[in-house]
VEXDREN-2710 file (C-alpha; in Angstrom, 1 decimal):
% VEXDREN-2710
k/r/px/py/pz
1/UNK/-45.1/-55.7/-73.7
2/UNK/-42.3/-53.2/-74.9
3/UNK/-38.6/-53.8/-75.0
4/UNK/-35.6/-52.8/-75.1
5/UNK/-35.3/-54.5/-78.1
6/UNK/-38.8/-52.4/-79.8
7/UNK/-36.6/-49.1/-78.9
8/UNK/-35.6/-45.9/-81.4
9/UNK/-31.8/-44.0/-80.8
10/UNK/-33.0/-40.7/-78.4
11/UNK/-35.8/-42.6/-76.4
12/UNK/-36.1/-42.1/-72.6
13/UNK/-37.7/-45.4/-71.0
14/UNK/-38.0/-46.5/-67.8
15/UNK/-37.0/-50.2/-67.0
16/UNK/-40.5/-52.0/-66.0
17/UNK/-39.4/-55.5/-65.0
18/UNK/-36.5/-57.8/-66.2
19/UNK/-37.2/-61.5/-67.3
20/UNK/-35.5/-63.8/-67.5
21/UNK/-33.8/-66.3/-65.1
22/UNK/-30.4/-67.0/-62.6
23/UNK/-27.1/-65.2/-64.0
24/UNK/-28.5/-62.9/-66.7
25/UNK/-30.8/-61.9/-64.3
26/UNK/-28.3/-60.9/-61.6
27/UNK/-26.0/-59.6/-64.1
28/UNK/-28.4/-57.1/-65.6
29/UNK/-29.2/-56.1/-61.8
30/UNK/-25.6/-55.3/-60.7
31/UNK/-25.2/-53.0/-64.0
32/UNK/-27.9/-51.2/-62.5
33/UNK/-31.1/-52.1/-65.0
34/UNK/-34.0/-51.8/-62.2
35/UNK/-37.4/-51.3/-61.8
36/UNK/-37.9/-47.6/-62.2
37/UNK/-34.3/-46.9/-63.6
38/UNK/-34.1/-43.8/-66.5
39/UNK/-32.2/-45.0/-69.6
40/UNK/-31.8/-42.9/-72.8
41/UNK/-31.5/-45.1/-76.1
42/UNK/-28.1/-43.7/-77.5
43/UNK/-27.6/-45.8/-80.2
44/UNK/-29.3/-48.8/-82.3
45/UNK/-26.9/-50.5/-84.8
46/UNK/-28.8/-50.7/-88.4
47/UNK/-29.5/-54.6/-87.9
48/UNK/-30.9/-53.7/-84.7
49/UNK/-27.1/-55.2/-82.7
50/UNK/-25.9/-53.9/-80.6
51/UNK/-28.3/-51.1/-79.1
52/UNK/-26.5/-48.7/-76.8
53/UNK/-27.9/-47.4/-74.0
54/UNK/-26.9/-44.9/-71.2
55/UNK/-28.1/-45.8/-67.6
56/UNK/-27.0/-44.5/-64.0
57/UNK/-24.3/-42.5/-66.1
58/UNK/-22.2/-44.5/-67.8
59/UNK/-22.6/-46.4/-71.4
60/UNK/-23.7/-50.3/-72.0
61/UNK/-24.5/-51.8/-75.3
62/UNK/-26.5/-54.6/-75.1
63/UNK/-27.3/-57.7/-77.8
64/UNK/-31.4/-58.2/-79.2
65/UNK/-31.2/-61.3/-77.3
66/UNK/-30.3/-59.0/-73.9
67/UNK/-32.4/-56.6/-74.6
68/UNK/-35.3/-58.6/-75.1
69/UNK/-35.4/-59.3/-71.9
70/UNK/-35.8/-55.8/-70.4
71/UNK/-39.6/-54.8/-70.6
72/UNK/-39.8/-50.8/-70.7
73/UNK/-42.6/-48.5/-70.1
END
């Protein structure tokens, strides 16, 4: 299983499933990280935190721990 988290800065993935449970879960859903959703890999900080990504448009960086949790094709 590849993540978010497993990514390189100028990657194009597409969101595969999202684990994880309750409010992290929703959250990641209202910002628009859903099955079949486009996101370029814009940036990943040299520790690997944050990694920025661009999705629907707009800009959202993300912690390993968040990431993690977003499984990519």
């Amino acid at each position: 299983m590849k993540t978010l988290k497993d990514t390189k800065c100028g990657e194009n993935v597409t969101v595969v499933k999202v684990h994880g449970k309750g409010a992290i879960r929703r959250r990641f859903m209202d910002m628009g990280l859903t099955k079949g959703t486009e996101i370029y890999i814009r940036k990943v900080a040299p520790l690997g935190d944050p990694v920025e990504i661009k999705v629907r448009g707009y800009e959202l960086s993300l912690r390993k721990e968040e990431a993690a949790i977003v499984e990519i094709n």
